[in-house]
mmCIF file of the protein (N, C-alpha, C, O) and its ligand, coordinates in Angstrom:
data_MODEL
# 
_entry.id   MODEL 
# 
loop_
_entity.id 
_entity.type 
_entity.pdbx_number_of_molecules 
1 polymer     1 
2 non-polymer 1 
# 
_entity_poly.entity_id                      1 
_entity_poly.type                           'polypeptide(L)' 
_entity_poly.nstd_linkage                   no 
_entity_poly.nstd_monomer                   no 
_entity_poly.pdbx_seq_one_letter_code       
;(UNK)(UNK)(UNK)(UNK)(UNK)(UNK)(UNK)(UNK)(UNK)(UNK)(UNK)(UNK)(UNK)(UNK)(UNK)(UNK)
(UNK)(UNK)(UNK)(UNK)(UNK)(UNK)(UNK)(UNK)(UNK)(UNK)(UNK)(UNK)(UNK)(UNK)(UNK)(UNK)
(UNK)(UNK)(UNK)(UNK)(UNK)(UNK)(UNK)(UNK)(UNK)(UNK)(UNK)(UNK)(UNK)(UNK)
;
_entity_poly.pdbx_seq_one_letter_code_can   XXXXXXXXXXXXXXXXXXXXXXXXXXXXXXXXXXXXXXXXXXXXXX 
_entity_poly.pdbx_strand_id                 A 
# 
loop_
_entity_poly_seq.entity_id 
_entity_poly_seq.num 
_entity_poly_seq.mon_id 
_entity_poly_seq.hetero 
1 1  UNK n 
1 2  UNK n 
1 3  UNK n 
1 4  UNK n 
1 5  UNK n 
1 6  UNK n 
1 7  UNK n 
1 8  UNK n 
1 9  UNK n 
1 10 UNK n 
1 11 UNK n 
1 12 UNK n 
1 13 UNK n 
1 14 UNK n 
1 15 UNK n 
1 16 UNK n 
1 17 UNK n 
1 18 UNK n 
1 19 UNK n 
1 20 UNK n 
1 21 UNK n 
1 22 UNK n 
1 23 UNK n 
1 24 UNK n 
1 25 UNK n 
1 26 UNK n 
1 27 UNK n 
1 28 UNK n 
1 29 UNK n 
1 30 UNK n 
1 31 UNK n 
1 32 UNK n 
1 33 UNK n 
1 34 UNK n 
1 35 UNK n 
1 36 UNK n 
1 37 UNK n 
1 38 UNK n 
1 39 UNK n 
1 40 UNK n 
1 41 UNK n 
1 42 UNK n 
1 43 UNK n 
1 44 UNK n 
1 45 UNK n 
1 46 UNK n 
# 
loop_
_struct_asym.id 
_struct_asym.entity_id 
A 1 
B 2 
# 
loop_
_chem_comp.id 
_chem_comp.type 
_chem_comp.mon_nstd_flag 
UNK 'L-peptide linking' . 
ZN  non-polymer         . 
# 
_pdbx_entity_nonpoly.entity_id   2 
_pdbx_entity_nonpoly.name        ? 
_pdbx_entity_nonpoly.comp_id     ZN 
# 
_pdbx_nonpoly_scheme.asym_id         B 
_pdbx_nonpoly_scheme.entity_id       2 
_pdbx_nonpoly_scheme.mon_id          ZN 
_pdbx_nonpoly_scheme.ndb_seq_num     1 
_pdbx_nonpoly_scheme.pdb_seq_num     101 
_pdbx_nonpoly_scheme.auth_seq_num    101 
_pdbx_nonpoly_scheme.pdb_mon_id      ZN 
_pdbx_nonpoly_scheme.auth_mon_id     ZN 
_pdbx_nonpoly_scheme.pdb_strand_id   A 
_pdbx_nonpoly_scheme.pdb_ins_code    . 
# 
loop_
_atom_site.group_PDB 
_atom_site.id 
_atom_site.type_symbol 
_atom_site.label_atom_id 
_atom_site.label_alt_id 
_atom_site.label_comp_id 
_atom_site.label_asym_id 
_atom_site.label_entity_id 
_atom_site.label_seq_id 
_atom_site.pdbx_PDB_ins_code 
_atom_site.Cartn_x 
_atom_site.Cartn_y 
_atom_site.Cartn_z 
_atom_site.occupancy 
_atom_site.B_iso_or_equiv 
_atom_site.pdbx_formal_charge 
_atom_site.auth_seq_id 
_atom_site.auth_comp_id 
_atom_site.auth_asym_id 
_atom_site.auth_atom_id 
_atom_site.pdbx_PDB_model_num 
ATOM   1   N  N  . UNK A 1 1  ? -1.114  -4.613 -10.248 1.00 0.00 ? 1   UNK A N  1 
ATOM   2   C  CA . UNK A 1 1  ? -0.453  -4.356 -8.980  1.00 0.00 ? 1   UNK A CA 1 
ATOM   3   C  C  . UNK A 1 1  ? 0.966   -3.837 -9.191  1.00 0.00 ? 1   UNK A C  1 
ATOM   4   O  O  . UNK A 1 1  ? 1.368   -2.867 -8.549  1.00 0.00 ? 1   UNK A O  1 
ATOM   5   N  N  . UNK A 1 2  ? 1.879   -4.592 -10.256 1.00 0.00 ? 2   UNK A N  1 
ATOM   6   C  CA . UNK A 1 2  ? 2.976   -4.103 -10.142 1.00 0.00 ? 2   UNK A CA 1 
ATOM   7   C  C  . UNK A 1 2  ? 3.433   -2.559 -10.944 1.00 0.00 ? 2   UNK A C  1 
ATOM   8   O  O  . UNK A 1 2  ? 4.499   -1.947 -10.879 1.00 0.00 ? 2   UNK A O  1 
ATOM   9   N  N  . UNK A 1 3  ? 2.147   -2.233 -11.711 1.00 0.00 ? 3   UNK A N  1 
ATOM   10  C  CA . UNK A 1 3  ? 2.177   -0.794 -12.129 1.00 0.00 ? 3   UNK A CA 1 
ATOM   11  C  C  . UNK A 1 3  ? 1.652   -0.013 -11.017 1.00 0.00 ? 3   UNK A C  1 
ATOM   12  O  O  . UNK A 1 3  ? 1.560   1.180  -11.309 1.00 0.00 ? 3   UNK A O  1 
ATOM   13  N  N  . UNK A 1 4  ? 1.307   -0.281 -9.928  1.00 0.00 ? 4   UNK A N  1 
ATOM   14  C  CA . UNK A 1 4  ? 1.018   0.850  -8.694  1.00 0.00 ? 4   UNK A CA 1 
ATOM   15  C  C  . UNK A 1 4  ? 2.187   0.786  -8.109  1.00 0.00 ? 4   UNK A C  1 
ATOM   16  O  O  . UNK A 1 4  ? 2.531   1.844  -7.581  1.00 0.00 ? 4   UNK A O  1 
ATOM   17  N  N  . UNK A 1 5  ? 3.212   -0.449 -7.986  1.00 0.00 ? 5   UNK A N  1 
ATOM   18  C  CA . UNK A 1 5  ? 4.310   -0.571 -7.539  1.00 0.00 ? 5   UNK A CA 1 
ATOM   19  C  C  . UNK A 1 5  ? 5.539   0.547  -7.958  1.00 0.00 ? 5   UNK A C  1 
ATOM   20  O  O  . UNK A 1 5  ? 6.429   1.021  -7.252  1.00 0.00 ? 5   UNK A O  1 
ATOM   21  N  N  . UNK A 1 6  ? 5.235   0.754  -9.308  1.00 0.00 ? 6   UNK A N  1 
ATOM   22  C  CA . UNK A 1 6  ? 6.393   1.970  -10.561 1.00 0.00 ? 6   UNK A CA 1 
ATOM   23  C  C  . UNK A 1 6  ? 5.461   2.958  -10.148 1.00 0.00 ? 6   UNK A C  1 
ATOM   24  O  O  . UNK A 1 6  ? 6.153   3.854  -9.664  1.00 0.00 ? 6   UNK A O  1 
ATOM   25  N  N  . UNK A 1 7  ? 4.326   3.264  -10.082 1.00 0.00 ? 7   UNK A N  1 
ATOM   26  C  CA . UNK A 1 7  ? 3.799   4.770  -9.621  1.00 0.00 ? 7   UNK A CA 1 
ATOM   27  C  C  . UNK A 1 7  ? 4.178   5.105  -8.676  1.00 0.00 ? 7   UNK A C  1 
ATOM   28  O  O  . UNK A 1 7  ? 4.610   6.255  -8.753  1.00 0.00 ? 7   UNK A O  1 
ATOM   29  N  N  . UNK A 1 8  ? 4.312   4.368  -7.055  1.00 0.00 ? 8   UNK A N  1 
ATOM   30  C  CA . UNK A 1 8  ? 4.931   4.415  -6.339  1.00 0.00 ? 8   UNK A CA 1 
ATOM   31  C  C  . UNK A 1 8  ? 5.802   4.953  -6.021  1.00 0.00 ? 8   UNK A C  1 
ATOM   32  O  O  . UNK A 1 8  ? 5.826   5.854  -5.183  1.00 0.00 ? 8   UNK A O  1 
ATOM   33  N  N  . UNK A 1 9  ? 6.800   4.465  -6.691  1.00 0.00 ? 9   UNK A N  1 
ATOM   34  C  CA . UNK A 1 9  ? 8.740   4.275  -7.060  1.00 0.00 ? 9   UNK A CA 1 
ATOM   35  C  C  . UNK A 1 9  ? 8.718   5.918  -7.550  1.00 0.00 ? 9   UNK A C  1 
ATOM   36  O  O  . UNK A 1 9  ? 9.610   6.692  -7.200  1.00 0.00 ? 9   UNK A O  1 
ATOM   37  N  N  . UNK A 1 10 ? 7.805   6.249  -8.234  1.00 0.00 ? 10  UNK A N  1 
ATOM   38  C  CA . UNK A 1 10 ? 7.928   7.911  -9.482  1.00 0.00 ? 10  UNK A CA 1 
ATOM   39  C  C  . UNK A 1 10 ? 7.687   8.715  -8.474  1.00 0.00 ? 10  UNK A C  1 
ATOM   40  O  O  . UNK A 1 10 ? 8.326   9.756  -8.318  1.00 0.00 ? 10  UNK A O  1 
ATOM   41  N  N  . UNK A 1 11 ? 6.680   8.301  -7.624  1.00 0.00 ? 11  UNK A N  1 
ATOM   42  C  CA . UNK A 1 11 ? 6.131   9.442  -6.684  1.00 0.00 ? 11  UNK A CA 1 
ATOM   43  C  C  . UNK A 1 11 ? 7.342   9.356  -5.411  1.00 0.00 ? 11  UNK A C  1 
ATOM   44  O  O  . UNK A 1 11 ? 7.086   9.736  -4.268  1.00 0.00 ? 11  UNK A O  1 
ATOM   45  N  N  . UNK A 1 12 ? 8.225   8.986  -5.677  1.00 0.00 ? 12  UNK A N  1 
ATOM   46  C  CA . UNK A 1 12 ? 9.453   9.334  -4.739  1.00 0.00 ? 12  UNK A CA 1 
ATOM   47  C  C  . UNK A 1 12 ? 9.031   8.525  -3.297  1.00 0.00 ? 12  UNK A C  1 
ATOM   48  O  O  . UNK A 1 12 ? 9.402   8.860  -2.172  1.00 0.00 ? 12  UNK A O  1 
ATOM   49  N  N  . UNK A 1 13 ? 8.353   7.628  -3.560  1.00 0.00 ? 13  UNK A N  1 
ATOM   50  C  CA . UNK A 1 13 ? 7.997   7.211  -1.765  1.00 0.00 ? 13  UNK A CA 1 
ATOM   51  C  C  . UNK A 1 13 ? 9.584   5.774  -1.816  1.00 0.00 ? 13  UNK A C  1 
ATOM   52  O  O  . UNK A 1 13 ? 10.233  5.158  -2.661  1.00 0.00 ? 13  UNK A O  1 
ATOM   53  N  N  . UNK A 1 14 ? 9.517   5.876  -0.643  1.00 0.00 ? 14  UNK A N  1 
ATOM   54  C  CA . UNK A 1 14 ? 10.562  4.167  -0.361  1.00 0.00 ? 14  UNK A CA 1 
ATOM   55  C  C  . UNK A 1 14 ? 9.450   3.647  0.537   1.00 0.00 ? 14  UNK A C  1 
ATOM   56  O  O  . UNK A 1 14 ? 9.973   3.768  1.645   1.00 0.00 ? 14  UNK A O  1 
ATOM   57  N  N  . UNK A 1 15 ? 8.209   3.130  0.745   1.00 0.00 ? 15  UNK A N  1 
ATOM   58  C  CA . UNK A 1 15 ? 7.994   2.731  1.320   1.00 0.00 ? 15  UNK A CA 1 
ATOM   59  C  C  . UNK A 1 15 ? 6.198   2.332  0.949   1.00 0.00 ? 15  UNK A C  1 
ATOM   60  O  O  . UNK A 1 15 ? 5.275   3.146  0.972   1.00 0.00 ? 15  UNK A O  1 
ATOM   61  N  N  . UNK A 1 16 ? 6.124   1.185  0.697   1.00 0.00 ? 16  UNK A N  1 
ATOM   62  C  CA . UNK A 1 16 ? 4.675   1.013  -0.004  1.00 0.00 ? 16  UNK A CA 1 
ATOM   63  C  C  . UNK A 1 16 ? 3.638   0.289  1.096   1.00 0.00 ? 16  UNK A C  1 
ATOM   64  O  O  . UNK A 1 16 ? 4.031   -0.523 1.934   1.00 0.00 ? 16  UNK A O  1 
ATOM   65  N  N  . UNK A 1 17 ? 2.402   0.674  0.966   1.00 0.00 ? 17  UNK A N  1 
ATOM   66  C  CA . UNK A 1 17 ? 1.427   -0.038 2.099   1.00 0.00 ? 17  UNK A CA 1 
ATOM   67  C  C  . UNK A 1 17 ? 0.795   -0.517 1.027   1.00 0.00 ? 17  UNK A C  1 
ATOM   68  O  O  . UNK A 1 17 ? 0.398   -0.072 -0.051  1.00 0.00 ? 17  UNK A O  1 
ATOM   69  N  N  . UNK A 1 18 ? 0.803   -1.919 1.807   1.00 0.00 ? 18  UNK A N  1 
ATOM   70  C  CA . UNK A 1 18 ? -0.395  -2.799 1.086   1.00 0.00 ? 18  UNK A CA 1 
ATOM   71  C  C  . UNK A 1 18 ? -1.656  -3.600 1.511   1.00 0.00 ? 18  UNK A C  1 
ATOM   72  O  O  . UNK A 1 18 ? -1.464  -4.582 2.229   1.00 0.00 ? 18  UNK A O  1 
ATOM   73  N  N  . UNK A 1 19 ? -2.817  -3.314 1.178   1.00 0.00 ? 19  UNK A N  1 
ATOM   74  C  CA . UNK A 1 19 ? -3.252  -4.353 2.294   1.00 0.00 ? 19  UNK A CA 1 
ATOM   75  C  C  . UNK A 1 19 ? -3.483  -5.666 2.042   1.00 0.00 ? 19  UNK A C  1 
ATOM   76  O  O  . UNK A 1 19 ? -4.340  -6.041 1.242   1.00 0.00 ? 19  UNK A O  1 
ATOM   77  N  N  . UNK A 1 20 ? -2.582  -6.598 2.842   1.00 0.00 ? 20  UNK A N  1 
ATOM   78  C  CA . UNK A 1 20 ? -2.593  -7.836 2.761   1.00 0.00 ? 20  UNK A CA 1 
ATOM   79  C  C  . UNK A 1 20 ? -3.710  -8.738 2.283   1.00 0.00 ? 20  UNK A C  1 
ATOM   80  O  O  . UNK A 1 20 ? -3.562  -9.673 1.496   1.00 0.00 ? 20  UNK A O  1 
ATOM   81  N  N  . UNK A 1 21 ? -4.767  -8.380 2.807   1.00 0.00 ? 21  UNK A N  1 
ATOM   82  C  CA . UNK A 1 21 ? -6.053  -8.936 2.398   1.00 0.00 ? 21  UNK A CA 1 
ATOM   83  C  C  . UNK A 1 21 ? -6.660  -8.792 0.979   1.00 0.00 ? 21  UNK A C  1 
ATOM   84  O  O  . UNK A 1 21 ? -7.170  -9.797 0.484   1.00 0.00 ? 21  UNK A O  1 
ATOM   85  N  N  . UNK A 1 22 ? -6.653  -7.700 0.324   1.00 0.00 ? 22  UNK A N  1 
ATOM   86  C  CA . UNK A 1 22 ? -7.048  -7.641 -0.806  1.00 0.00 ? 22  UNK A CA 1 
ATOM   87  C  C  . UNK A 1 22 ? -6.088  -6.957 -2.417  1.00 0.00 ? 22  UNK A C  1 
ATOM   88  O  O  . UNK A 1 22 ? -6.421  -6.989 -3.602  1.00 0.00 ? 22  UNK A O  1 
ATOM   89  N  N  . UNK A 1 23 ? -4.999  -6.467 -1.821  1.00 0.00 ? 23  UNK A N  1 
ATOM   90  C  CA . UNK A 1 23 ? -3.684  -6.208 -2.227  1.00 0.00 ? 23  UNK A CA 1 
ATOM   91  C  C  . UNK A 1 23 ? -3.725  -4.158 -2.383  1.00 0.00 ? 23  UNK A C  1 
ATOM   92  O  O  . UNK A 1 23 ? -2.709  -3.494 -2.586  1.00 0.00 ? 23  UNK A O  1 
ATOM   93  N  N  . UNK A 1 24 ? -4.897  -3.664 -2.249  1.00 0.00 ? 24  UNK A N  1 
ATOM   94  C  CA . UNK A 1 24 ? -5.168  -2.479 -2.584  1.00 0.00 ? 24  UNK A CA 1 
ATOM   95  C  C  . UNK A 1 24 ? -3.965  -1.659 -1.721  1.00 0.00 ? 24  UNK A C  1 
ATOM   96  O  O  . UNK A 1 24 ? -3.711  -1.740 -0.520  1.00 0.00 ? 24  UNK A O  1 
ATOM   97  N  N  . UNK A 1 25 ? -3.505  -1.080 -2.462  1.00 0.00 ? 25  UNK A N  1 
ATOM   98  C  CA . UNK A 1 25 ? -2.584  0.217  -1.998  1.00 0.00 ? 25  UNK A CA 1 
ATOM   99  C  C  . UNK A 1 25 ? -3.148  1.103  -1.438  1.00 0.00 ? 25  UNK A C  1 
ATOM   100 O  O  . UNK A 1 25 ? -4.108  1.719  -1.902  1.00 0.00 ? 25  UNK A O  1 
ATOM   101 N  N  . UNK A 1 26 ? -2.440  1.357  0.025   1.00 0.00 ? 26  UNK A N  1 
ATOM   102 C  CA . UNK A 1 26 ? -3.073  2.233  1.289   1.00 0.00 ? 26  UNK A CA 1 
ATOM   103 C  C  . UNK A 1 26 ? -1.979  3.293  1.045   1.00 0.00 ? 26  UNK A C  1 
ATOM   104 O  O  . UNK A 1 26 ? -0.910  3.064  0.479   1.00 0.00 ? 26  UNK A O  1 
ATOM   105 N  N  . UNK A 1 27 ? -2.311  4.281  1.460   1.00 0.00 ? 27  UNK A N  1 
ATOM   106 C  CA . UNK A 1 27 ? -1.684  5.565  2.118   1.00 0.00 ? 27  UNK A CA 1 
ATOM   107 C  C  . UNK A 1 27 ? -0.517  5.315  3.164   1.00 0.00 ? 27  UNK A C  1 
ATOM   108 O  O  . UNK A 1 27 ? -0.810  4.291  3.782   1.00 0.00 ? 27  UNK A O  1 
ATOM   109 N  N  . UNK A 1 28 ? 0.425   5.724  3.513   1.00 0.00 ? 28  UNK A N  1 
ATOM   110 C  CA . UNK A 1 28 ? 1.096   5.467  5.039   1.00 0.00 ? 28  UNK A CA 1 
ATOM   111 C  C  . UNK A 1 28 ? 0.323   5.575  6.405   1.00 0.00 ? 28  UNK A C  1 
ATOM   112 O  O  . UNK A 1 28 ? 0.243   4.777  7.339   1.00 0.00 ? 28  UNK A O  1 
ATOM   113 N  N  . UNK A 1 29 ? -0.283  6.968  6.194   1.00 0.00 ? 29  UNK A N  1 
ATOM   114 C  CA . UNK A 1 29 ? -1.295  7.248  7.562   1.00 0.00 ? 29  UNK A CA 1 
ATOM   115 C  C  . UNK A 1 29 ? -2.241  6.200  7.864   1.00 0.00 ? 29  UNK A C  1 
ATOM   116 O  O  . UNK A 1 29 ? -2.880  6.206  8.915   1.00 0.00 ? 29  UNK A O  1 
ATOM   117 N  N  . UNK A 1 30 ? -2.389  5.048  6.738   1.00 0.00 ? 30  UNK A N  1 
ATOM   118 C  CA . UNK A 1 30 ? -4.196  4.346  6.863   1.00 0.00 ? 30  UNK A CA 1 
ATOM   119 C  C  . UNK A 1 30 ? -3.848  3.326  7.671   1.00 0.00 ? 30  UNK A C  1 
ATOM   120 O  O  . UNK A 1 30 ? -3.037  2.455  7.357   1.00 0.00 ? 30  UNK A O  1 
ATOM   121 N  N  . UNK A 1 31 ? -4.498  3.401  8.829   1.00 0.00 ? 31  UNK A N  1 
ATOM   122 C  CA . UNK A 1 31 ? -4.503  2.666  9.470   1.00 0.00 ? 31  UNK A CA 1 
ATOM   123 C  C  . UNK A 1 31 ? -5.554  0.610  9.302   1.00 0.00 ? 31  UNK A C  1 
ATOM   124 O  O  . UNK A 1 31 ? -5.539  -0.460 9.911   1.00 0.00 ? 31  UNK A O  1 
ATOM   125 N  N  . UNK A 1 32 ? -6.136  1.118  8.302   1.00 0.00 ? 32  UNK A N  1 
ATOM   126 C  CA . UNK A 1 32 ? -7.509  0.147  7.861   1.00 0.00 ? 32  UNK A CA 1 
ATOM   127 C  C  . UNK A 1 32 ? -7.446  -0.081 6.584   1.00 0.00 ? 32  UNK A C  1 
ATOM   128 O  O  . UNK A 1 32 ? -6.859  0.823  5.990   1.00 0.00 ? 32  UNK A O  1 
ATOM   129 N  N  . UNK A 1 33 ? -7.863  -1.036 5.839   1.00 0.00 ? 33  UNK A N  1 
ATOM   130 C  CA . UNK A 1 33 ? -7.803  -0.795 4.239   1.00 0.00 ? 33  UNK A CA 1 
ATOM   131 C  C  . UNK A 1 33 ? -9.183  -0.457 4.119   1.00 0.00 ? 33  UNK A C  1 
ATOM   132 O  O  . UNK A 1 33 ? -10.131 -1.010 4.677   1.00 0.00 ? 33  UNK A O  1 
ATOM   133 N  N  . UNK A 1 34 ? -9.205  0.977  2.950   1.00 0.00 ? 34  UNK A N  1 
ATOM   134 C  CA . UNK A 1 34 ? -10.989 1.842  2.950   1.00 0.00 ? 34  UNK A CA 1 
ATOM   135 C  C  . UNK A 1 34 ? -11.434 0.761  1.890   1.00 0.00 ? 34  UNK A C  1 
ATOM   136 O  O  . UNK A 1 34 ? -12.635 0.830  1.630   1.00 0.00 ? 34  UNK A O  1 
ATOM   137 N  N  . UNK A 1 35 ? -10.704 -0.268 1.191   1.00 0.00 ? 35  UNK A N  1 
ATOM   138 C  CA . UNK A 1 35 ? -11.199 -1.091 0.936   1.00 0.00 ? 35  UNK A CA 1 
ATOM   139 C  C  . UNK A 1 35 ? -12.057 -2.402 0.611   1.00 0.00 ? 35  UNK A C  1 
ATOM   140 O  O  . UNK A 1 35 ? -12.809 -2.764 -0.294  1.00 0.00 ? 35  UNK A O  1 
ATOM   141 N  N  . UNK A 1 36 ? -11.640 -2.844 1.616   1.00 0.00 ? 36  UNK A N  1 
ATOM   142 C  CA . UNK A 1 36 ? -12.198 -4.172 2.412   1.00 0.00 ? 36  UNK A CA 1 
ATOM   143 C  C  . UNK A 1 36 ? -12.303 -3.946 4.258   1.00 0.00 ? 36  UNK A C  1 
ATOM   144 O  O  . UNK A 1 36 ? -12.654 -4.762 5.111   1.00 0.00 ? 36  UNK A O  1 
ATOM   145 N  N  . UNK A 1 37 ? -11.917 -2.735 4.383   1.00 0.00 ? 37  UNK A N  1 
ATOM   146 C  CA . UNK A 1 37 ? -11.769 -2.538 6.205   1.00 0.00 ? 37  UNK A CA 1 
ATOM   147 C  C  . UNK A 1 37 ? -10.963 -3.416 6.798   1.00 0.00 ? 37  UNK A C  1 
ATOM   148 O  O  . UNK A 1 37 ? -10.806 -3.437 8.019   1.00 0.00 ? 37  UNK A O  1 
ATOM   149 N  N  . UNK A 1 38 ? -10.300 -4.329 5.870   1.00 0.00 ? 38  UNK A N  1 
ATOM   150 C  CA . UNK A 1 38 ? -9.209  -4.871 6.598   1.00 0.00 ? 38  UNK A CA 1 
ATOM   151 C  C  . UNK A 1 38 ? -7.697  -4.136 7.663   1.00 0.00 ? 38  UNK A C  1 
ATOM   152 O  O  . UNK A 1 38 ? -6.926  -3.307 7.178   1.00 0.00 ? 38  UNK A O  1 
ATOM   153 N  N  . UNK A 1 39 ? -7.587  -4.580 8.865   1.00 0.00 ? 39  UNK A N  1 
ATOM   154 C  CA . UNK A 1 39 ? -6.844  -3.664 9.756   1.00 0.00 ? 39  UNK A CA 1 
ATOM   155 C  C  . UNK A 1 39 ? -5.235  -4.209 9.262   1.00 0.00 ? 39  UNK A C  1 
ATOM   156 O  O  . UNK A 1 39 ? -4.305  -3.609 9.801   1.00 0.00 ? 39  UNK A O  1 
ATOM   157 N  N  . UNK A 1 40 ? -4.872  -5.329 8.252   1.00 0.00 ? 40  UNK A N  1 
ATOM   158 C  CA . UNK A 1 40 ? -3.252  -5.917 8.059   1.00 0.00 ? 40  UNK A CA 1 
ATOM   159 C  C  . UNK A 1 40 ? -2.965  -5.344 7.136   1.00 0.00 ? 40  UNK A C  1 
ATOM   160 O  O  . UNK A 1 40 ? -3.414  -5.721 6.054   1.00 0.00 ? 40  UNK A O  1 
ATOM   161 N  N  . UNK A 1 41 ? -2.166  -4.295 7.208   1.00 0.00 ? 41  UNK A N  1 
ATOM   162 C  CA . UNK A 1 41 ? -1.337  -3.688 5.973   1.00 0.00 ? 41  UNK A CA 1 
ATOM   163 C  C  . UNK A 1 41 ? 0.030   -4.098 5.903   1.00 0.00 ? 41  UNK A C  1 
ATOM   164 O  O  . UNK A 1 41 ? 0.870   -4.115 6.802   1.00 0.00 ? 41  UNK A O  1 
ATOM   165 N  N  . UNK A 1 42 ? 0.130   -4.430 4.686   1.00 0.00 ? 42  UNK A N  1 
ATOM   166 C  CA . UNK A 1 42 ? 1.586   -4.757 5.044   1.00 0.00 ? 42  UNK A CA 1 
ATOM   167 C  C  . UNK A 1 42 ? 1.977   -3.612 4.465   1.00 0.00 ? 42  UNK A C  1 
ATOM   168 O  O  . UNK A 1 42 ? 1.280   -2.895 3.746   1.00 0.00 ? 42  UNK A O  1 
ATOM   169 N  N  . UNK A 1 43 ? 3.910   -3.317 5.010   1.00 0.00 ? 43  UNK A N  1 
ATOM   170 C  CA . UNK A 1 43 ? 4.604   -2.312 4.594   1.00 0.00 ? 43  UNK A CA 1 
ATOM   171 C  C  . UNK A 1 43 ? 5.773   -2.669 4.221   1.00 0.00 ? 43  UNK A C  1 
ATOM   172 O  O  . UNK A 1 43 ? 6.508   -3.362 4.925   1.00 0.00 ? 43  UNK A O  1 
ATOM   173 N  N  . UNK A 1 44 ? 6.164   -2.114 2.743   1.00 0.00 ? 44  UNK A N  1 
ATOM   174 C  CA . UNK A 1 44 ? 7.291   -2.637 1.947   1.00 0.00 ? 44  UNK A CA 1 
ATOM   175 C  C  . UNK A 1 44 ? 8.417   -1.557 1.656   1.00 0.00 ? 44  UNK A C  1 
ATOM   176 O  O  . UNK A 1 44 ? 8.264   -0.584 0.918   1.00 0.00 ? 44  UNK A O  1 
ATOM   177 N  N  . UNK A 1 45 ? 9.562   -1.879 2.349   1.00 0.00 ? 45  UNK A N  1 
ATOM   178 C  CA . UNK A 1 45 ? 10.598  -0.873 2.228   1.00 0.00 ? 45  UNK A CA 1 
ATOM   179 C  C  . UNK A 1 45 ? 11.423  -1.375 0.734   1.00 0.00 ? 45  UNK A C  1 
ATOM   180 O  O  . UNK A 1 45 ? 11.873  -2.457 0.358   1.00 0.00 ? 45  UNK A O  1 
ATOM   181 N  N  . UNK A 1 46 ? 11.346  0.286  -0.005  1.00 0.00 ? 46  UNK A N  1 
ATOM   182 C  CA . UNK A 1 46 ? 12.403  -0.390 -1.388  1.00 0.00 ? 46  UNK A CA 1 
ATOM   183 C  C  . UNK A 1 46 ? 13.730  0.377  -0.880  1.00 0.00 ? 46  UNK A C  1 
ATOM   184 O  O  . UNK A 1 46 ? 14.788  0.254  -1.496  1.00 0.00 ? 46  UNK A O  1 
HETATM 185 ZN ZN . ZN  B 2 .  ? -8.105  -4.586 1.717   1.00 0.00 2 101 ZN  A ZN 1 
# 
């Protein structure tokens, strides 16, 4: 998890989606995790 966190950080974003439920890294636009279909993303401002 915390190496998607530094890919993140490289790819110039400030702002990480996560979905709460299963920890998988969402897109900004995703409204759902394509994951688990969970609808709680959390969003992390660096
Ligand atoms: Zn999920």
């Amino acid at each position: 998890m915390f190496g998607r966190l530094v890919a993140a950080l490289r790819d110039d974003r400030a702002v990480v989606h996560e979905c709460r439920h299963c920890g998988t890294t969402v897109e900004p636009s995703t409204v759902g995790c394509p994951a688990c279909e969970s609808g709680d993303i959390a969003r992390y401002e660096l």
